[in-house]
N, C-alpha and C positions, 0 to 999 in steps of 0.2 A: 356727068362724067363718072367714070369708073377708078378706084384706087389701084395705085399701080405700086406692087413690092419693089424698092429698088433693094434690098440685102440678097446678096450673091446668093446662090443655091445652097453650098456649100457649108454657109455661116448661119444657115438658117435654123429655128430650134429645132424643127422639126429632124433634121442630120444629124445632131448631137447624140440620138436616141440608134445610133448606128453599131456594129461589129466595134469600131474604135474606142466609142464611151464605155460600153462589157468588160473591155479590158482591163483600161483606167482603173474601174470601179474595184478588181481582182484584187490589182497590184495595192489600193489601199488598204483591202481588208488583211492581205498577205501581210502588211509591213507594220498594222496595228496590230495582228497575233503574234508577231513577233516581239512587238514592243510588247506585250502582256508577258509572254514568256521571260523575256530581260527580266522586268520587274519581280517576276515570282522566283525566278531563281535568286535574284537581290535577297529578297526578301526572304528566301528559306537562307541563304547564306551568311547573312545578319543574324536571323535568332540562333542558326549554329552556333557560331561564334558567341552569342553574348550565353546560350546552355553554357557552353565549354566555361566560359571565364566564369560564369555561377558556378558550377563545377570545383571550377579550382580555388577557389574562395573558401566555398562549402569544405572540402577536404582538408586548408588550412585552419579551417575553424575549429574543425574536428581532431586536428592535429595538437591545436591548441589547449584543447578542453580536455583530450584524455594527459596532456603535458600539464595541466595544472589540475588534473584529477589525482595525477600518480602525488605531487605535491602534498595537497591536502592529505589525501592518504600518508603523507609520511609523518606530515603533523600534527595527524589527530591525534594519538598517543599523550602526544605534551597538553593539549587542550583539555584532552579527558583528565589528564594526570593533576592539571589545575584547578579542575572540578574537583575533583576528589580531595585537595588541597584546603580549596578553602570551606570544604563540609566537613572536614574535619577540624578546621580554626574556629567553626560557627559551635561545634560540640564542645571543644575546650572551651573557649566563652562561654558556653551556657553552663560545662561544669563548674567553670570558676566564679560564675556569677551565683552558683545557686550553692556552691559549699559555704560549711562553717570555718570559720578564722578560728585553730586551733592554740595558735602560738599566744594569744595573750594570756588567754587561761592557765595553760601549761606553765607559762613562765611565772604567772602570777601563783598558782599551786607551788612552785619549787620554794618561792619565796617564803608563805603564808604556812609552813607544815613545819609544825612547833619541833624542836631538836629532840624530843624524847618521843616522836613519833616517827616512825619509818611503815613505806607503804613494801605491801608488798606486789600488787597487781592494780593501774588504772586502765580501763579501758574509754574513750573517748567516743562515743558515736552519737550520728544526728538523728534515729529513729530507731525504734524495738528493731526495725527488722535488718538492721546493719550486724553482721556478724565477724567477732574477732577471734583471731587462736584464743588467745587468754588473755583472760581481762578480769578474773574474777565473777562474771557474769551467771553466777549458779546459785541455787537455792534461792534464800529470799530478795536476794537483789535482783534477780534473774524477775521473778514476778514482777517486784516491783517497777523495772524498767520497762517490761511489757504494757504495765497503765501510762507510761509517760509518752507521750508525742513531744518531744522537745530534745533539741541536745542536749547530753546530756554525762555526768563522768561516775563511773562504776567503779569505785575508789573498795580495795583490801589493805588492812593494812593491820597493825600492831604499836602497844603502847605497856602501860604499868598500870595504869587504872581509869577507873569510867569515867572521874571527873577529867581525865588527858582527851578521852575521847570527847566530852562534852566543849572543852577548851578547843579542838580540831574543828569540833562541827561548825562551833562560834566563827571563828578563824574563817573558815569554806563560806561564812554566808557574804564576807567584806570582799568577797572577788568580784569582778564588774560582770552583768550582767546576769547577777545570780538570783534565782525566783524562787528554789526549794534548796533546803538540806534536809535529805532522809535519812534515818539508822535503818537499816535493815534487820542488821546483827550486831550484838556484841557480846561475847562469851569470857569468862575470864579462867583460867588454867587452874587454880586453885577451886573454884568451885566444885572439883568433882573430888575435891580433897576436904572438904572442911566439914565430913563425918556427920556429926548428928545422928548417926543408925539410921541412916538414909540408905535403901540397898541399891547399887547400882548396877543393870543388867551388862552384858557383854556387848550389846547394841547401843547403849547408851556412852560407855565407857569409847567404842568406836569413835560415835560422831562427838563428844569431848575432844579425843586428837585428832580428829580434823579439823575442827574449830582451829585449834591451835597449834596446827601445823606452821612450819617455816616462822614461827615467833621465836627467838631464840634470846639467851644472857639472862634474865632474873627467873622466877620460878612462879612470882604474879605478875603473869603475861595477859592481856587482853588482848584479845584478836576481832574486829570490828570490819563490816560493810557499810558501804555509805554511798548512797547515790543523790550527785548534786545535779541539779536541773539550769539548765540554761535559757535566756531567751522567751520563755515563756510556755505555759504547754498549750499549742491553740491547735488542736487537729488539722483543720483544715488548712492553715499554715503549712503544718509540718507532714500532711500526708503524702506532699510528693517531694519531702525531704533526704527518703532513703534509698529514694530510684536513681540508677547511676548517668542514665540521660534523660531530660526532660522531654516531656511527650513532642512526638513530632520531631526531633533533633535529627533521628537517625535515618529519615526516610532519605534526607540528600545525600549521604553517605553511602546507603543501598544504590541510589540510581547511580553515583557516581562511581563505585565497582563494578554494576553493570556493564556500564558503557566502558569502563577500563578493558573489564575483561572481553565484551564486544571485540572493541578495537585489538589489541591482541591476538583474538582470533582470526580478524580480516588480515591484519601484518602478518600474520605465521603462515596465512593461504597463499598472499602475496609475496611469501619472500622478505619481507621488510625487515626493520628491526625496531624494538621500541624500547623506551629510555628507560 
C-alpha cells in the first residue's frame, strides 16, 4: 500500500513558506525595531534626567563650599590672631620662668644698709651683658662685673670711713642667696688732703673729685663700689641668662605674624575686615 497525506493542501508546511509567511516575518522585525527604539530613547532620556539632577546637586555643592569658603575667610583673622596670642603667652612664660626675682634682694638691701651709709647708684643685672642707664657700672666695677656670670648688684655709694665700708660689706654677705662681696673702690675725700709733700698732678686731683663726687655733709667722705654676686657664678648656667628670649621662643611668634599679616592681605583683596 501507498501512504496517503490527508492534511489539506493549504495547511501543509510546504504553503507556510508562501507570499503570506514574507510578510509576517516584516511585520515582526518592523515591531522589534521599534521596540529597540522605545527602549534607547528610554534610556537616553533617563541618563538626561539623572546628568540634569547631578548637575543640580553639583551646583548646590558648589554653592555651598564657596558659602562656607567666604566663612572661613572671614574667620581666619581671629584664628590667626589666637595664634599669635598664645606665642606670645609661651614668650612671657619663658621670660618669666627664666628671670631673676629682684624684689627679695632689693627689699632685703633696703633693710641691711647701716644709717650712716647712703648709696648713691645700684644697678641689678643678671649677666655683663645687660645694660643700664646708670647704675654705677664704670671703672673698676665695670671690669669687675665683666668676670662675673651671675646675677648680680653694682652697688655706689658713700660713708665716713673704711671700717663703715667694711661693716656694709659684712652686712651684704647676710642677704639670701649671696656667694661674693667684692670692693672694687674705696677712696676717701681727705686723702688727697693729708700733705706729706706729696705733689699732686691736675690729673690726679681730677679723678680725687670724681671719686667723691655726690658724697656730700662731712669733709671725711668715703665714696666706695661694691659688687655683690648672686646665685652662684656658673657660666654655663648663666650664659643664656642675659638674652631677652630663650632660644627658639620667637620662631612661633615670626610664623604667627606671618600668617596675621597673610590673612590681612587676602581680607583687604577681599573686602573683608579683620579684628
Amino acid at each position: 500500500m501507498r501512504p496517503v497525506n490527508l492534511i489539506p493542501a493549504e495547511q501543509r508546511r510546504g504553503a507556510s513558506r508562501g507570499p503570506g509567511a514574507r510578510s509576517s516575518m516584516a511585520g515582526y522585525v518592523v515591531l522589534g525595531a521599534l521596540g529597540a527604539a522605545v527602549l534607547c530613547v528610554l534610556a537616553v532620556v533617563m541618563t538626561s534626567n539623572q546628568i540634569s539632577s547631578k548637575q543640580d546637586e553639583l551646583a548646590t555643592i558648589q554653592g555651598d563650599s564657596q558659602r562656607e569658603k567666604q566663612v572661613a575667610d572671614a574667620l581666619r583673622p581671629y584664628g590667626q590672631f589666637a595664634d599669635l596670642q598664645r606665642a606670645r603667652m609661651t614668650q612671657i612664660e619663658a621670660l618669666a620662668e627664666s628671670r631673676y626675682d629682684w624684689e627679695r634682694p632689693l627689699r632685703q638691701l633696703s633693710r641691711a644698709t647701716p644709717p650712716n651709709v647712703w648709696l648713691l647708684a645700684v644697678a641689678a643685672t643678671e649677666s655683663p651683658g645687660v645694660d643700664v642707664d646708670d647704675g654705677g657700672a664704670a671703672g673698676d666695677i665695670a671690669t669687675m662685673r665683666e668676670k662675673t656670670q651671675a646675677p648680680a648688684f653694682s652697688i655706689s655709694g658713700c660713708t665716713y670711713s673704711q671700717h663703715a665700708v667694711a661693716r656694709f660689706m659684712t652686712r651684704m654677705r647676710n642677704l639670701d642667696d649671696v656667694t661674693a662681696v667684692r670692693l672694687a673702690k674705696s677712696a676717701r675725700k681727705d686723702s688727697a688732703d693729708a700733705g706729706g709733700g706729696t705733689a699732686v698732678t691736675a690729673g690726679q686731683e681730677g679723678q680725687q673729685e670724681q671719686d667723691i663726687q655726690d658724697c656730700t655733709g662731712s669733709e671725711r667722705v668715703t665714696k666706695f663700689d661694691v659688687l655683690i654676686e648672686f646665685g652662684g657664678a656658673d657660666p654655663a648656667a648663666a650664659a643664656g641668662a642675659g638674652a631677652a628670649v630663650p632660644p627658639g621662643s620667637a620662631a612661633p611668634i615670626a610664623d604667627a605674624n606671618a600668617a596675621v599679616a597673610q590673612g590681612n592681605e587676602a581680607s583687604a583683596a577681599a573686602g573683608g575686615t579683620t579684628p
